[in-house]
N, C-alpha and C positions, 0 to 999 in steps of 0.2 A: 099455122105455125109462124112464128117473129121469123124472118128473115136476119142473118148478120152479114153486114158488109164486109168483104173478101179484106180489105183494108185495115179492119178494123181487127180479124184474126192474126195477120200479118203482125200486128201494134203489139199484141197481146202473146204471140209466141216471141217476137224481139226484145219485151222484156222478160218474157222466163228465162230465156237462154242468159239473161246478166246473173240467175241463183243458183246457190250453191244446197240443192236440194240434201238434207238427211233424213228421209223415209226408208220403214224399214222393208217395204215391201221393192223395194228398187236397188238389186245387186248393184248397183253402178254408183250408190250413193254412198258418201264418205264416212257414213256411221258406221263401228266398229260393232265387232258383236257383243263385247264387253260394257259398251255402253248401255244398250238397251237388256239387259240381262234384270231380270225383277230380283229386288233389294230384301235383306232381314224377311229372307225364308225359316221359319219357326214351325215344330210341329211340339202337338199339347196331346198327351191324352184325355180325353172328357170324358170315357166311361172304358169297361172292362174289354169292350168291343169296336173300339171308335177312336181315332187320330183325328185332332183338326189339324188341316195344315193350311197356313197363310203368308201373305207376303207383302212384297210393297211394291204397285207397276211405276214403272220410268218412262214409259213411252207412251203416249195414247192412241199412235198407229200401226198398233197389232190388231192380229188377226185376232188372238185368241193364244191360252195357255196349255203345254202338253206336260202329262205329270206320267212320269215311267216308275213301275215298285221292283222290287225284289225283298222276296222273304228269303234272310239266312243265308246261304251259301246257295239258294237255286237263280236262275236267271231273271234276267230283266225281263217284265211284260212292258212292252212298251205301249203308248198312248193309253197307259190304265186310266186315265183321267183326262177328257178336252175341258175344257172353259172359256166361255166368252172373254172378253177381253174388259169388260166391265165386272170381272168379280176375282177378288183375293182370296179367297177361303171356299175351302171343302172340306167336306167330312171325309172319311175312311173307314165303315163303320163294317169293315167285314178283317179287323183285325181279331186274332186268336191269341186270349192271354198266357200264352207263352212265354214265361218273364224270360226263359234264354234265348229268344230269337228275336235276332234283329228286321227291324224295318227299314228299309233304305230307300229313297224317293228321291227322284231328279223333276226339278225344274227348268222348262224354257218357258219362252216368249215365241211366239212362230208368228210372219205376214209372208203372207204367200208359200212361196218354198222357201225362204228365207228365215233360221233360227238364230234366236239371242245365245249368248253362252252359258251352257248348262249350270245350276247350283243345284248343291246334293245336300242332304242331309237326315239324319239316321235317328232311331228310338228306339229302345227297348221296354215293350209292354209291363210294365208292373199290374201285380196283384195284393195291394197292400194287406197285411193283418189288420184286423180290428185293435184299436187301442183302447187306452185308458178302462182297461180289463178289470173288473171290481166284483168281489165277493161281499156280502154283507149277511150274517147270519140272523136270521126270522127265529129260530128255537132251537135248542137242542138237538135238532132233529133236519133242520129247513134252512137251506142257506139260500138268499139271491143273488143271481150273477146277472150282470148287466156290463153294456161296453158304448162303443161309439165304432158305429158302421161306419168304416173312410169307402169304402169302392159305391160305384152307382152300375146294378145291371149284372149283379152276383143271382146263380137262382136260391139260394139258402144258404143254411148254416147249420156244421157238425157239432154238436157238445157230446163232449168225451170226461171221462172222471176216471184215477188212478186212485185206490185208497187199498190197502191193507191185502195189497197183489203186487204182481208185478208186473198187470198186463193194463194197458185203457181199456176201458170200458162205453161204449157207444152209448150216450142216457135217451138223445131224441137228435133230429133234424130239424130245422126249424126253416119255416120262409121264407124269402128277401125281406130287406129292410127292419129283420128281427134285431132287436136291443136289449132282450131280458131274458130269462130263462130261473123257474125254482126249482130246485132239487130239492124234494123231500125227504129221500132215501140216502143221507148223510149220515156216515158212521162216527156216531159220537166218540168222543175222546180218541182220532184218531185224524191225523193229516189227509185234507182231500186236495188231490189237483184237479183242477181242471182244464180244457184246453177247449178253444174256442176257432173252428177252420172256417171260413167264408166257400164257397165251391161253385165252378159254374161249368157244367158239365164235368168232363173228367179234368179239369182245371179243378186247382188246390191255390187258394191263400197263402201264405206265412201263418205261420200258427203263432195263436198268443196262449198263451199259459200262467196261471196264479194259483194258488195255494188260500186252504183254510184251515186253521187247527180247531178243530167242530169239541174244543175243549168245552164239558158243563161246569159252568165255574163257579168254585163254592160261594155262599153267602160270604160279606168279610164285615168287620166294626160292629161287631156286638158290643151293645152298649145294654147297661142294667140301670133304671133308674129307680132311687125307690117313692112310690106315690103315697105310700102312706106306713102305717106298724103295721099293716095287714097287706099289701100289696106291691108288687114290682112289677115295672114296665120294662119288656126290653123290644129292644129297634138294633135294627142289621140294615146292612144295603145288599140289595137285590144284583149280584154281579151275570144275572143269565138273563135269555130271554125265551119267554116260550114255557119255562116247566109250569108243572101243573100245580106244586104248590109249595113246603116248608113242614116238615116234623119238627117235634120239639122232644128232648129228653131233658130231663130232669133226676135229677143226687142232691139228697138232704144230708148234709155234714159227711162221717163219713160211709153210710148206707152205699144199697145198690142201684143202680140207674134204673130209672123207669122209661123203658120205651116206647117212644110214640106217646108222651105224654100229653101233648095235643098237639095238632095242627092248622094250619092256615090256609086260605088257597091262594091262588095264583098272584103276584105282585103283592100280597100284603108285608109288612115289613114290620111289623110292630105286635107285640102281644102281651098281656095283662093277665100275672097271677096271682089269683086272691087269696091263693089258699097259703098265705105263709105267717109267721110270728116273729116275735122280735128275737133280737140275740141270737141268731142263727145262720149257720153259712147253707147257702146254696150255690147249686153246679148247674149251668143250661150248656146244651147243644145243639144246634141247629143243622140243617142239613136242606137243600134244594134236591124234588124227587122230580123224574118227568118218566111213565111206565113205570117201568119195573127197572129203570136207572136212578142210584143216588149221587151227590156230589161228596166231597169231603168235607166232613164237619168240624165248624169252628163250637168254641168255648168260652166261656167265662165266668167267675163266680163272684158273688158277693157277699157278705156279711149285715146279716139284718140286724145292726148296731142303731140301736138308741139313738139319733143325730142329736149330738148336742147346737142351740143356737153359735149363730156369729155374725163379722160386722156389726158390733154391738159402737153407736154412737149417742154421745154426751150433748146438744144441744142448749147455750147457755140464751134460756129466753130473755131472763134479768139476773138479779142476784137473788133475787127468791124464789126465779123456778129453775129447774134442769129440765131440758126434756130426753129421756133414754128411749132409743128407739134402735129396734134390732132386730135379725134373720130369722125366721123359725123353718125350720129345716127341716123339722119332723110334721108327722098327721098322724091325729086323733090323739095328743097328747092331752091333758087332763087341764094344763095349762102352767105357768113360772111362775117361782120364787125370786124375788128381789131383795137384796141383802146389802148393806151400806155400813162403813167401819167406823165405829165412833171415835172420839179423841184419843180412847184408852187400848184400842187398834182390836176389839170385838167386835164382831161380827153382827148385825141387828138385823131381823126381818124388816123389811119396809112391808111389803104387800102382797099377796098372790093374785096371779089376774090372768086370763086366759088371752087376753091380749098380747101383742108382741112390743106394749110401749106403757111406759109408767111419765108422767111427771112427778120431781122431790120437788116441794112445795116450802120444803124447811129446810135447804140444806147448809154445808159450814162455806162461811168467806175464805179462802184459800181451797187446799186441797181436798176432795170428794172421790173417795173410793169404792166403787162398789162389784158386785159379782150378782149373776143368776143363771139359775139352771133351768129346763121343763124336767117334767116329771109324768107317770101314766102311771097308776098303779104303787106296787112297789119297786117300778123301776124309775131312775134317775138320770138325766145326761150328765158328763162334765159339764163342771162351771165356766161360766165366761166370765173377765175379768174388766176393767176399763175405768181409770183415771182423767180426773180434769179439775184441773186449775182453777177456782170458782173465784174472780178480780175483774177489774175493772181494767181493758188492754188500754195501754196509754197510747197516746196521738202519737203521731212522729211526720220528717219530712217539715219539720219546722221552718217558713222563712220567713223575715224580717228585713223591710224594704223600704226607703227613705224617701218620703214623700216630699217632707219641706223641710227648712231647717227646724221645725219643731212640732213634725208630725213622721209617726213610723206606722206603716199600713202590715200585720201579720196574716201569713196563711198556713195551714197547716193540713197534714191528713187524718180522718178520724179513721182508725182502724178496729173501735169497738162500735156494735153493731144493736145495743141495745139503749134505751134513751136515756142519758143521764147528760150534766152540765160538763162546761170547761172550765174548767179556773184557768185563768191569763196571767201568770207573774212575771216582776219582774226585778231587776235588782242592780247597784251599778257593782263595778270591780270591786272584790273584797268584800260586800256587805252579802246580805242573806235574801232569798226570793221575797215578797210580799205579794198577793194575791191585785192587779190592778182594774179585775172586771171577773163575771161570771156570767158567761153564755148558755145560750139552751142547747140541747142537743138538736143537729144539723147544719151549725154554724161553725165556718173551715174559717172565719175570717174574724181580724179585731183590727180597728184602725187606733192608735196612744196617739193622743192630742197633746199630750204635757211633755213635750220631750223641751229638756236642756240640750243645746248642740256643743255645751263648754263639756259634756262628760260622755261616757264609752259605756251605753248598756247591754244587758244579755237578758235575753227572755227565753223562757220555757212555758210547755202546756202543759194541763195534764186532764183526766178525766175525774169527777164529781159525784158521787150516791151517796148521800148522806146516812153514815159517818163515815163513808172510806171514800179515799184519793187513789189513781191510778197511781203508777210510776211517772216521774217524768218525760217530757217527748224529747228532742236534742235541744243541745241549747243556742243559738243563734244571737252571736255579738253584731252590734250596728254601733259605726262611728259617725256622726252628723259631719256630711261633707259640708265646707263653706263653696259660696255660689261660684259654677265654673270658671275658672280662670281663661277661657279665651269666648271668641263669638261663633256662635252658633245661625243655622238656615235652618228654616223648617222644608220637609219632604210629606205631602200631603200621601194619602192614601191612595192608593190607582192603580190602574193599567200604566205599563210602560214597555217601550221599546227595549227589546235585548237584542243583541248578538250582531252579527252581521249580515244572519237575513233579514231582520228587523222582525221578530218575535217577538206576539203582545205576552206582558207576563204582567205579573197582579200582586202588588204585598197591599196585605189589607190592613195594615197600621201606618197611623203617623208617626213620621221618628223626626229628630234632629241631627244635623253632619255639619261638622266644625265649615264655618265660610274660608278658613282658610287651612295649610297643613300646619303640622305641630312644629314650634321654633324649636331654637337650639338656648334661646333663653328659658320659654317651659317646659322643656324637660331637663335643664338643670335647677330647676326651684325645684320640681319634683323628686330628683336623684338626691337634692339636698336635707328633703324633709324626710327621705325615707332611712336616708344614712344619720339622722340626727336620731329616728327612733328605733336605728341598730337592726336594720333588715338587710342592710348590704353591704356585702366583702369586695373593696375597689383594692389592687392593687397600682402599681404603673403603668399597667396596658389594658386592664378592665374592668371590668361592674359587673357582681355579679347577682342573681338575686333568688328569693326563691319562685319555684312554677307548683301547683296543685296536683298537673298529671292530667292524660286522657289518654286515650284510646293507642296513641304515637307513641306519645312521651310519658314517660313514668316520674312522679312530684322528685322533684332535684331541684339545684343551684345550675342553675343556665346563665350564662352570656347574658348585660343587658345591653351594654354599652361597650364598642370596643377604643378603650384610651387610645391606644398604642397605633390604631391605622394617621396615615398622613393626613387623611381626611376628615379626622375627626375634630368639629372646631371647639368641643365641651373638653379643658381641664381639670387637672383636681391637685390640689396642694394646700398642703396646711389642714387639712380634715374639711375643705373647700372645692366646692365645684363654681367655676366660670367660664365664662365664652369666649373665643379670642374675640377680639375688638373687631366691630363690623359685621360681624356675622349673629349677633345675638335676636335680627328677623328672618335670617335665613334658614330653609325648613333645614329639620334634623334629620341626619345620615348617621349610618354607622349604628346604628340601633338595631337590634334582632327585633326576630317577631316574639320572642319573650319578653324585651326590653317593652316592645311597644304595646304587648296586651296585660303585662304589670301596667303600667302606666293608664290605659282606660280603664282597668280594675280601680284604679287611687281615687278617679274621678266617679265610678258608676258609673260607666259608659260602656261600649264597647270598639272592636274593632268593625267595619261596616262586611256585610255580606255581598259577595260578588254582584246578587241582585240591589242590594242598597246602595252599594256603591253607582251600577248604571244606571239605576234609577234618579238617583242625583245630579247626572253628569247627562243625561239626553232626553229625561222626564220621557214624555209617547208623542216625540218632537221626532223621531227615525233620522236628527241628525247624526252625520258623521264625527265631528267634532264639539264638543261643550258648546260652541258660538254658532254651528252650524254647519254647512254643507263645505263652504269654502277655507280652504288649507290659505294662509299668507303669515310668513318668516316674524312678523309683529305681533300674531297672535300667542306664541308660548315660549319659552325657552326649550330648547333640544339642542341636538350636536353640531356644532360651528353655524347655530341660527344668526350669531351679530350682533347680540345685544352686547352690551358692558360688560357683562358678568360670563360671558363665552365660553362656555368649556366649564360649566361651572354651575353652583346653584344661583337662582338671582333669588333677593327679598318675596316672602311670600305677598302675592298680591302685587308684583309689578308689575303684572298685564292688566292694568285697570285702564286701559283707554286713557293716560298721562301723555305727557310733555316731560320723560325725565332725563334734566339737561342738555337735552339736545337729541335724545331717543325717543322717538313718539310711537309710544304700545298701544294696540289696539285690546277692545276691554274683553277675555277672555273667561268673563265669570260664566257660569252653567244656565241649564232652564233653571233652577230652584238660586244660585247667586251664588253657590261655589266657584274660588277661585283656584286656577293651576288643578282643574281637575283632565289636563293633557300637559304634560310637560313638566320639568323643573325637575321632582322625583318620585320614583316611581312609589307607590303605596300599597305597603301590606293589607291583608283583607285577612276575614275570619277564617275563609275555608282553605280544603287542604285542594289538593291537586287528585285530580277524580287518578289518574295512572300514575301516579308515585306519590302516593301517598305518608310520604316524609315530609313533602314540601309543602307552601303555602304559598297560594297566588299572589299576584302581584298587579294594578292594576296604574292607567294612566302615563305610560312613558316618562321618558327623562331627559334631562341635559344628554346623558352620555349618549344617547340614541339618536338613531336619524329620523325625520319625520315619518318612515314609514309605520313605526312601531306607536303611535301616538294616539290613534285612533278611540275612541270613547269606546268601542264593543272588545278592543284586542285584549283577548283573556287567555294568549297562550303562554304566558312567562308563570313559572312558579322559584323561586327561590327557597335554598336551607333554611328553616327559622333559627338555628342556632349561629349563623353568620352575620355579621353583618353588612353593607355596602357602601361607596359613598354617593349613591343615588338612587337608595332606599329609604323614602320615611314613611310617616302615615297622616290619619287622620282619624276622629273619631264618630261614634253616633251613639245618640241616647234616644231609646224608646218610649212613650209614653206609659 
């Protein structure tokens, strides 16, 4: 054995006596009982017999754990339970399911003779019912019941049945862990309960209970079809399960019923009587048997009537065949009569034919009327009737589209379906059509190479079969526009940047958009040429003109131009529109979106599409602005920007990178060479406003605006079209 120097126990008790020991097995120690008392005492029941109860230790120098019981109102057993001091959980497995007696259990802590302070806590044993209780009837006769065991450590289970008494009836016992149970001794047509006890020893469950109405339920939907002049099928649905099969009765007109005229067996649904004739009513009733039990019987009768054909249709192959093709509705018919109304409105045989389809080979150009019947014997169906138009359908959807000043490209729809020519006319104001082309059939297109652009023509289509003309197709006027009056930028086809997350988007045509916006001097040539050929009512304060209509707006006299704002620099006097002085390059205001989409109408243009618009102002450049990423006061005109024109429109095109008189602009034209497509005034577009759909977007910022609004993607302004502004104009584009 090590020797320890007497010194060195001395060393080692001087410094214990500096600690302030808390162990719980040392009375003298400053830990309370409260402290060491084990935490989140839980007790579970885990089976019909059995408490777990657990905890949570706070100390790790205990002895060991003391569990005291009491059942219900008798005394505490004390130390019912020791435990080391390394385990939180025990069982209890000699509980009795007694769901009215309580369980009540005290927890300590104990080291030496020294205990924690008690925790109590209490449970009352449940014996739950079986749930989710379900009857399901097998026949007539046999219902299944089934459930969902909740207890663990039941020894069985009572089925009991109440039907057509007053008392339960005991069917069978059954073993733990049972889940089903068939009753085959179900009194039909008669409510069964039954009731479902779990039991363990002279312990009882909760009872569950459900109900079955053990109704045989009649066949229902008789249906009669007839398969032929000598046969009917009939089909019912099967509403039971389990019988043994289906009688049939049978009443010919008004005779006596024949019973049990045939039968069926078990699930068949359908049965075929051959034994019948035409022109005659018959009666069926059905009936589901199982024993010497029936159900109640349904009915139905029908009439073995002659079926006359239908959906008789007229087929126009050409003008020399029809094809008739139509229903036959009856079996074993002999076969139809086809009969067709000549000019003098008799009646003719065409053909008999056991077929259901004839072609006329010869019939009249215009109207073709005809009838037919079947026939069997000496018996006859009604006639069927059915008319058609025997012509040539004319085209329509006519348009007419101005290629160059002395070429116009037509398209049209053919809406006849059999092959014949087009004749192309054409004719100016006042004179009469003349034929200027004849196409084959499947040709929607003609391009006129000989056009005058000094005169105003109107074409029609029509269809060709020698010797007949369709009707005309609409007629479509084209006036030869002279070459645009401003400059145009071409917008290549592509991917381009949208919005402000920078979304690739894609127009797959080339178009053109004016390089600059519309003056105040060309839209008074235009207001001037349009008022010379008497299309516009200008008072003192407006222009008014007319619109066609869509979907918003219904065709009226709209606002083009408003005289009367401050802003407006176009006047009019003397049956004369002009510009105040100075302003005749500065872009146009005070124009509606009427104003300005008459206006690309004059030209064959349009107004641009929110996507053509930013597709010409940032190309798939994900610039911010037309010039690029960098904002600087020289790039556009906006709200107290500094130039000359401040507060105001400036000339279009004065952000070209100038020296003007002493203002030096930096050159703010787009990727594709539009200029002011940020700034100066804001510009109408085609569409409307996806959530108010009154209004029409507006794109590009303005003088009036601060630079925040400028931006080449900012698409959230929409303006009234029937207003005007005075830092609204536009711009336009032409499609190839």
């Amino acid at each position: 054995m090590r020797k320890v120097s007497l010194s060195l126990v001395i060393l080692i008790f001087l410094i214990d006596c500096g600690r302030e020991w808390n162990n719980p097995f040392d009375p003298s120690a400053s830990i309370t009982k409260s402290e060491w008392t084990p935490k989140n005492f839980n007790i579970e029941q885990t089976s019909l017999n059995s408490f777990q109860l657990n905890w949570e230790d706070v100390d790790a120098n205990i002895e060991g754990y003391k569990i005291h019981r009491k059942v219900g109102g008798g005394p505490w057993i004390d130390n019912f339970i020791k435990i080391s001091p390394d385990t939180q959980l025990v069982i209890d497995s000699t509980v009795e399911p007694k769901t009215s007696q309580l369980y009540s259990y005290k927890l300590v802590a104990y080291a030496g003779k020294n205990e924690s302070k008690e925790v109590i806590n209490t449970l009352y044993p449940s014996f739950p019912a079986v749930s989710n209780l379900q009857t399901t009837q097998i026949s007539p006769s046999e219902v299944k019941i089934q459930w969902v065991d909740e207890t663990d450590g039941e020894d069985g289970f009572y089925i009991d049945r109440l039907a057509n008494s007053e008392y339960w009836t005991r069917l069978d016992t059954l073993p733990e862990n049972s889940t089903v149970f068939y009753d085959s001794t179900t009194i039909i047509n008669e409510t069964n309960y039954y009731k479902v006890t779990a039991f363990y020893g002279t312990y009882r469950s909760e009872e569950a209970t459900t109900d079955l109405n053990s109704i045989f339920q009649a066949p229902t939907d008789l249906t009669i079809t007839k398969q032929s002049m000598g046969a009917l099928k009939l089909n019912w649905t099967d509403n039971s399960e389990g019988e043994e099969g289906f009688c049939i009765n049978r009443k010919v007109g008004d005779g006596s019923w024949i019973e049990n005229y045939a039968t069926v067996a078990q699930n068949i649904t359908e049965y075929i009587d051959e034994n019948v004739v035409p022109n005659v009513t018959y009666h069926y009733s059905i009936r589901a048997y199982h024993k010497d039990v029936k159900t109640s019987e349904i009915r139905e009768s029908v009439n073995m009537a002659f079926s006359m054909p239908d959906n008789l249709h007229i087929d126009q192959e050409n003008l020399y065949e029809l094809n008739l093709i139509w229903n036959d509705n009856s079996e074993g018919e002999e076969g139809f009569k086809v009969y067709r109304q000549d000019e003098a409105g008799q009646w003719q045989l065409l053909t008999t034919t056991i077929y259901n389809f004839y072609t006329d080979e010869n019939p009249h150009y215009g109207w073709n009327h005809y009838k037919l019947y079947a026939f069997f014997e000496e018996f006859k169906t009604d006639s069927l009737e059915k008319s058609l138009r025997n012509i040539i359908v004319n085209p329509n959807n006519l348009m007419a589209d101005v290629v160059d000043a002395t070429t116009v490209k037509l398209t049209w729809e053919n809406f006849c379906h059999f092959n014949h020519k087009i004749s192309v006319e054409r004719k100016t104001i006042g004179g009469e059509f003349n034929q200027i082309a004849l196409v084959n059939f499947g040709t929607n297109t003609y391009t006129d190479f000989d056009v005058d652009s000094t005169l105003t023509y109107e074409y029609a289509v029509r269809g060709f079969v020698d010797p007949y003309y369709s009707d005309f197709s609409n007629i479509d006027t084209i006036q030869i526009i002279p070459d645009l009056p401003f400059e145009m930028v071409e917008v290549v086809a592509g991917n381009f940047t949208y919005g402000q997350n920078d979304e690739t988007q894609t127009i797959d045509y080339d178009y053109e958009i004016m390089k600059y916006e519309v003056t105040n001097e060309q839209y008074a040539i235009f207001l001037q040429e349009v008022f010379d050929n008497g299309k516009l009512s200008v008072t003192s304060n407006s222009v008014k003109g007319n619109y066609s209509g869509d979907d918003n707006f219904p065709q009226d006299s709209y606002l083009y131009y408003d005289l009367g704002d401050e802003d407006a620099r176009i006047k009019f006097n003397n049956n004369k529109f002009f510009v105040i002085s100075n302003y005749e390059n500065h872009p146009v205001t005070e124009i509606t979106w009427f104003g300005a989409s008459a206006f690309a109408k004059y030209y064959h243009c349009s107004l641009p599409s929110e996507f053509e618009w930013e597709k010409a102002a940032r190309g798939n450049t994900g610039h911010k602005y037309p010039w690029g990423n960098d904002f600087v006061s020289y790039y556009c005109n906006y709200h107290n920007s500094g130039d000359p024109f401040d507060n105001g429109t400036t000339p279009v095109g004065y952000y070209d990178g100038s020296n003007h008189g002493g203002y030096v602009t930096l050159d703010n034209r787009s990727y594709y060479g539009a200029f002011d497509m940020a700034g100066n005034v804001w510009e109408w577009t085609s569409d409307w406003n996806l959530s108010s759909t009154d209004k029409h977007t507006v794109r590009g910022g303005s003088w009036y605006n601060s630079e925040s609004l400028i931006f080449a993607y900012y698409n959230s302004l929409s303006y009234n079209p029937t207003l005007g502004y005075g830092y609204v104009g536009f711009r336009l584009v032409k499609k190839y």
